[in-house]
C-alpha positions as a Markdown table, in Angstrom:
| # | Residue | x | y | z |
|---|---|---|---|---|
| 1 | Unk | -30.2 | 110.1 | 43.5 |
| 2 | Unk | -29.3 | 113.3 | 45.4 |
| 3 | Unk | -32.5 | 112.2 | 48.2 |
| 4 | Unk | -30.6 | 108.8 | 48.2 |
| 5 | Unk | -27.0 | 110.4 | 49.2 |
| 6 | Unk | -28.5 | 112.9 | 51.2 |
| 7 | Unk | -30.1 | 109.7 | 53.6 |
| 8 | Unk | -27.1 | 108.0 | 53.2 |
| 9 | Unk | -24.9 | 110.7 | 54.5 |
| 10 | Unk | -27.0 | 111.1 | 57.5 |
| 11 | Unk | -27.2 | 107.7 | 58.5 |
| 12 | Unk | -23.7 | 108.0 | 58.9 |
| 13 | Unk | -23.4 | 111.0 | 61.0 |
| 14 | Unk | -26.1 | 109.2 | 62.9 |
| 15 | Unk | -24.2 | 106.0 | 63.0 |
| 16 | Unk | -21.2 | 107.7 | 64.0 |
| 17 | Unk | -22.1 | 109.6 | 67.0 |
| 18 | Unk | -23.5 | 106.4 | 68.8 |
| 19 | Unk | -21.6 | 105.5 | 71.6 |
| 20 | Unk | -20.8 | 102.1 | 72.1 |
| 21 | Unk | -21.8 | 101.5 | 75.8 |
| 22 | Unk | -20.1 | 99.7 | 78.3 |
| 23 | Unk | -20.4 | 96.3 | 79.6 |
| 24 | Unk | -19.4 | 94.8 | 82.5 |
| 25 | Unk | -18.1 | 91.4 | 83.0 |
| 26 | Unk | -18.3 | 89.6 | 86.4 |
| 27 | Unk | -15.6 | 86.8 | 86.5 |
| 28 | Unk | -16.3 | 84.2 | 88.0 |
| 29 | Unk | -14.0 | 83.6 | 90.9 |
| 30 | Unk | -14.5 | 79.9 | 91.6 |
| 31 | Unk | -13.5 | 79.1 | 88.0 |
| 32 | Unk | -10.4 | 81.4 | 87.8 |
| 33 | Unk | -7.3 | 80.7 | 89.7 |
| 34 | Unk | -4.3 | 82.6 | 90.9 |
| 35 | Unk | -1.0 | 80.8 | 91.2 |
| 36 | Unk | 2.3 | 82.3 | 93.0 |
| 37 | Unk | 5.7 | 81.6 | 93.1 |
| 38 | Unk | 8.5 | 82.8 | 95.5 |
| 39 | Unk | 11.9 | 82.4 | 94.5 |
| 40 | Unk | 15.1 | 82.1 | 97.3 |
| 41 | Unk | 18.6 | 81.4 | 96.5 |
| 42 | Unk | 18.2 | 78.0 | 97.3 |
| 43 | Unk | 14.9 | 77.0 | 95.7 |
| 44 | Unk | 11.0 | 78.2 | 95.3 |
| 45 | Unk | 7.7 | 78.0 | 97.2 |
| 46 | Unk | 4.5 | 78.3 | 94.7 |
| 47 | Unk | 0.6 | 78.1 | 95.9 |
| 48 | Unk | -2.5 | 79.6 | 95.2 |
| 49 | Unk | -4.7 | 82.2 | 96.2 |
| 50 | Unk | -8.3 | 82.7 | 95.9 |
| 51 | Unk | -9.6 | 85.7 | 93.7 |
| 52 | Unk | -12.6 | 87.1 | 96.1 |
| 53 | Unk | -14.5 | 89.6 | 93.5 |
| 54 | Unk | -13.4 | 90.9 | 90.0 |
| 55 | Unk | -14.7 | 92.5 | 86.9 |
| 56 | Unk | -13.5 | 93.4 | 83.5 |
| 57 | Unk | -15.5 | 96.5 | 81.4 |
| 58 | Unk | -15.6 | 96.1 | 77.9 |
| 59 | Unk | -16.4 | 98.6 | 75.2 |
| 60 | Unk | -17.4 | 97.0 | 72.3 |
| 61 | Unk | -14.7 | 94.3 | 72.2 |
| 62 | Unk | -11.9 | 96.6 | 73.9 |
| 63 | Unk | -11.1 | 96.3 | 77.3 |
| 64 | Unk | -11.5 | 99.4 | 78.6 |
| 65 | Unk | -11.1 | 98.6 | 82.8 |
| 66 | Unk | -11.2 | 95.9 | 85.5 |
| 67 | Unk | -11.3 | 95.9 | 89.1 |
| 68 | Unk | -10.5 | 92.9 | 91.3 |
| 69 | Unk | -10.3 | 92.0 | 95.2 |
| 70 | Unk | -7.9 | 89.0 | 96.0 |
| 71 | Unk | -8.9 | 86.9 | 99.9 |
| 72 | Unk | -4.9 | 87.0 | 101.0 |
| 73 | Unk | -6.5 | 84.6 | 103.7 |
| 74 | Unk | -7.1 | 81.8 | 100.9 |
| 75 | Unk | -3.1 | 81.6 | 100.7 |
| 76 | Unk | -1.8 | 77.8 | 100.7 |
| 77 | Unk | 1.4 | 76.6 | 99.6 |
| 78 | Unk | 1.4 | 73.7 | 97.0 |
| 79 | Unk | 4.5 | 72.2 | 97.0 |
| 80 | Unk | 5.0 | 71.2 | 100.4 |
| 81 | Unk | 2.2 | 68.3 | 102.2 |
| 82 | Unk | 1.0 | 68.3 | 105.7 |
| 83 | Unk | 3.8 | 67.7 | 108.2 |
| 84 | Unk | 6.6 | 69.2 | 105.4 |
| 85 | Unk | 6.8 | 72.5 | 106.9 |
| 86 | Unk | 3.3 | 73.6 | 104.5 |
| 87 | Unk | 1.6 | 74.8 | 107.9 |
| 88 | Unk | 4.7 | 77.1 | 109.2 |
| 89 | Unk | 5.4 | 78.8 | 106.2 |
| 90 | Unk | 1.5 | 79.2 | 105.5 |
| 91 | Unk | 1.6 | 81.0 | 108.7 |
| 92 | Unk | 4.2 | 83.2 | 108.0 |
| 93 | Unk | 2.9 | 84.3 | 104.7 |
| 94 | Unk | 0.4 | 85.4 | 106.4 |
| 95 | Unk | 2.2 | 86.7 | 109.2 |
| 96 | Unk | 3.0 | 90.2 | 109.4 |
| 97 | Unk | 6.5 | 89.9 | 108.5 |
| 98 | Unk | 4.5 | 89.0 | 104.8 |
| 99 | Unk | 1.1 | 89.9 | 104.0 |
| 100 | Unk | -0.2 | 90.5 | 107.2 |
| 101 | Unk | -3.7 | 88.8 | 106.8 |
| 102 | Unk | -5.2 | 89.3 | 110.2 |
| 103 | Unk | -4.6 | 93.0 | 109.1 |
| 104 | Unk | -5.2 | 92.9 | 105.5 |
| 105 | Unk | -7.7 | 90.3 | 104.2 |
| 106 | Unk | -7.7 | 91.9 | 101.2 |
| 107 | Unk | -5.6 | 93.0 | 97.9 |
| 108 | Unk | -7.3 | 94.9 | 95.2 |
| 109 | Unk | -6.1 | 96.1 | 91.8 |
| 110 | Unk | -8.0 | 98.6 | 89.7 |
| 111 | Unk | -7.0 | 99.1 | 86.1 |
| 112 | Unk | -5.8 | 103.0 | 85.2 |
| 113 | Unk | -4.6 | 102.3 | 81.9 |
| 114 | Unk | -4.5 | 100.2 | 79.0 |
| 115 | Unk | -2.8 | 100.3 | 76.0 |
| 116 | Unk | -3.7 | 97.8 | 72.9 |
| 117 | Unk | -0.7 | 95.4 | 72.0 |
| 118 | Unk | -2.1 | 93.1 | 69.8 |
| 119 | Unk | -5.2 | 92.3 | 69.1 |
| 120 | Unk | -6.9 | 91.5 | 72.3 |
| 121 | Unk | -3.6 | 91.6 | 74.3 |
| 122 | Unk | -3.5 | 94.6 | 76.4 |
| 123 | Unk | -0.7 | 96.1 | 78.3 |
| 124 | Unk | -2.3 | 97.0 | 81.7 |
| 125 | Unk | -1.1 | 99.7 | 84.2 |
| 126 | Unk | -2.9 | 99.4 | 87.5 |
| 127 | Unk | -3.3 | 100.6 | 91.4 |
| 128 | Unk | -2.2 | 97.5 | 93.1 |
| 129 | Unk | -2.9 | 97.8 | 97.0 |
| 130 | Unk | -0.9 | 95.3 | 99.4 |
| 131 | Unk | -0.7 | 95.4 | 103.1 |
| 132 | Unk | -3.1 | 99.4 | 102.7 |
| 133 | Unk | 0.2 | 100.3 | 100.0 |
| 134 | Unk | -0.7 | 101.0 | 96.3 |
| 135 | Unk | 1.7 | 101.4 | 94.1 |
| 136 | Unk | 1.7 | 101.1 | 90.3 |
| 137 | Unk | 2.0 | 97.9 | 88.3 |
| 138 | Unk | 2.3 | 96.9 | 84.6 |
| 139 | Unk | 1.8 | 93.6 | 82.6 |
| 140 | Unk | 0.3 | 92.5 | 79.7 |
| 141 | Unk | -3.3 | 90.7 | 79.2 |
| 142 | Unk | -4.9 | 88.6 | 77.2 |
| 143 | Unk | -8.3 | 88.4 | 76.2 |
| 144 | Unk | -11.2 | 85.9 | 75.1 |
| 145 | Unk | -14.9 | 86.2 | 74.8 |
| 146 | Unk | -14.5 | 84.1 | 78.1 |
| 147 | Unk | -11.6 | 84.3 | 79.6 |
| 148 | Unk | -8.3 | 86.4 | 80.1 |
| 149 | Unk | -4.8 | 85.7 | 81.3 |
| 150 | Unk | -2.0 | 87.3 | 83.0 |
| 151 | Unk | 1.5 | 86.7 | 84.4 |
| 152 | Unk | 2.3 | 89.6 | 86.5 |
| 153 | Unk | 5.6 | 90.3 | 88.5 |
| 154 | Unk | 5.4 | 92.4 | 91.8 |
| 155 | Unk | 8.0 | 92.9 | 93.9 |
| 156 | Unk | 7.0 | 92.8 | 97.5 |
| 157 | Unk | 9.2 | 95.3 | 99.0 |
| 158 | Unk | 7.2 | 98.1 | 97.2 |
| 159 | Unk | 4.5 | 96.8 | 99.7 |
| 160 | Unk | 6.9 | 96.9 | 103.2 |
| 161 | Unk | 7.2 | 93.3 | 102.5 |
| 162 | Unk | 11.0 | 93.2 | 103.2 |
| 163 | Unk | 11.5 | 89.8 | 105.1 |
| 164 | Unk | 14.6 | 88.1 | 103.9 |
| 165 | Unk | 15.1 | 90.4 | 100.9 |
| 166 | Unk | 18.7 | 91.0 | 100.2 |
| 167 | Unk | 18.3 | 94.6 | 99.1 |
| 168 | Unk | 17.4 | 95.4 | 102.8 |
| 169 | Unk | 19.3 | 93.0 | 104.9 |
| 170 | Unk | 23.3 | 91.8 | 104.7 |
| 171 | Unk | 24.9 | 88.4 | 105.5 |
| 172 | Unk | 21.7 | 86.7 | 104.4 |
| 173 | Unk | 23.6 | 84.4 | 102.1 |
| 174 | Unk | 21.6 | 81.3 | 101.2 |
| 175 | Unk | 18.4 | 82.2 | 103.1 |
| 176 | Unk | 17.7 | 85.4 | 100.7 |
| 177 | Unk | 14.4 | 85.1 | 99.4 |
| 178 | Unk | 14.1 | 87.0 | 96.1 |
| 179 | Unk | 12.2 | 90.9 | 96.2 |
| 180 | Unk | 9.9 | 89.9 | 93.0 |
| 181 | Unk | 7.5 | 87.2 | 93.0 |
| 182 | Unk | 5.2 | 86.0 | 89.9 |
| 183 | Unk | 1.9 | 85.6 | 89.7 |
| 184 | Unk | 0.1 | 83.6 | 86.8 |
| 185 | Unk | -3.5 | 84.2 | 86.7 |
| 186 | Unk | -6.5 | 82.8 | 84.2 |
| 187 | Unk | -10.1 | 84.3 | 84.7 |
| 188 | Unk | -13.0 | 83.0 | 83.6 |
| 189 | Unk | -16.1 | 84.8 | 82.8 |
């Protein structure tokens, strides 16, 4: 009996100073989408953009990190059609008075920290980088054994993005375009 707890005690210790080991999972960029919207006084814009390269590290079932690299040359607007103005203010999203994609073709984001929610909600602070700025950002994710999701709010101007933004510029009145815009994003892995 004492043999039998003696075993037993050190399959424990044993147990309990394996570490679980990482694993990495590749999402899969043409399955997962990235949809925008830019808010003005007098309306909204919304598109997508394409998600280049990404990964989420897992521990277990914990998130424990992620790194992803948005193409900020994949920007299209969706609610305008050809001949509506979609070309022109394609263009100047991408112009430098935006994102400046000639310059910047890409975006990253590299998870820093993450705090458990909820059961496999997360709430994610990361280094975004924009136009060669990072600053901080913080939202919440969700996690399945397949997927995650994500609405995330970043205000431009953090990112010299200050093109109609009424925190920079008076006398705007009805052409202000808001400082934040929202981004709702579902990966697939």
């Amino acid at each position: 009996m004492k043999n039998l707890k003696s075993i037993a005690l050190a399959l424990v210790v044993v147990l309990s100073t394996i570490s679980v080991t990482a694993q990495t999972k590749k999402v899969n960029t043409s399955a997962s989408t990235i949809n925008w919207v830019g808010k003005k006084v007098t309306g909204a814009h919304e598109g997508t953009i394409n998600l280049k390269d990404g990964t989420l590290v897992f521990k277990g079932k914990k998130l424990v990190g992620g790194t992803f690299v948005v193409d900020m040359t994949s920007m299209i607007v969706t609610d305008l059609k050809a001949g509506q103005g979609k070309e022109k203010l394609e263009g100047h999203l991408k112009a430098d008075d935006f994102f400046g994609s000639d310059k910047f073709a890409t975006a990253t984001l590299v998870f820093k920290k993450l705090v458990t929610k909820a059961p496999n909600v997360y709430t994610v602070t990361g280094d975004l980088t924009i136009k060669g700025i990072t600053k901080p950002v913080t939202f919440d994710l969700a996690t399945t054994t397949t997927s995650a999701t994500a609405n995330v709010k970043i205000d431009r101007t953090k990112y010299d993005i200050k093109y109609g933004s009424g925190s920079f510029f008076d006398s705007l009145g009805d052409k202000a375009i808001n400082d934040d815009f929202d981004l709702a994003i579902a990966l697939k892995f």
